[in-house]
Structure formats: C-alpha cells, structure tokens
TIDREN-597707 format. One line per 3 residues: their letters; for each residue x, z, y of C-alpha. Coordinates in Angstrom, 2 decimals. Example, Ala and Ser with C-alpha at 12.3 -4.5 7.8 and 13.67 -1.06 7.14 Angstrom:
BEGIN
AS) 12.30 7.80 -4.50; 13.67 7.14 -1.06
This chain:
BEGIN
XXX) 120.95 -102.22 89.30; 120.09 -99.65 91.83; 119.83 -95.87 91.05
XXX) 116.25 -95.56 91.13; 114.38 -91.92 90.81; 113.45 -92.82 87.34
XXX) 116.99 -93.59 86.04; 117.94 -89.79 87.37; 115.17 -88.03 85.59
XXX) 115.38 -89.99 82.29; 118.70 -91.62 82.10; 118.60 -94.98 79.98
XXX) 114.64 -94.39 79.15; 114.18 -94.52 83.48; 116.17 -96.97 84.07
XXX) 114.54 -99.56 81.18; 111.52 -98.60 83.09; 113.14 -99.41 86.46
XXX) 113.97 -102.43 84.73; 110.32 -103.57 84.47; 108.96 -102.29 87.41
C-alpha cells in the first residue's frame, strides 16, 4: 500500500482507514 496522510498521523489505525477508503 501507499503511504497515505492518514497512515502518518495514526500509524496502523490510518492506514486500516486508508485501507477502506
């Protein structure tokens, strides 16, 4: 997966919601 914003702020909890956006 890419590193997305969301996965920077909040780590595992961003990148789960990466995941289903």
């Amino acid at each position: 997966a890419v590193d997305f914003p969301n996965t920077k702020k909040n780590g595992l909890l961003g990148f789960a919601g990466n995941a289903k956006n």
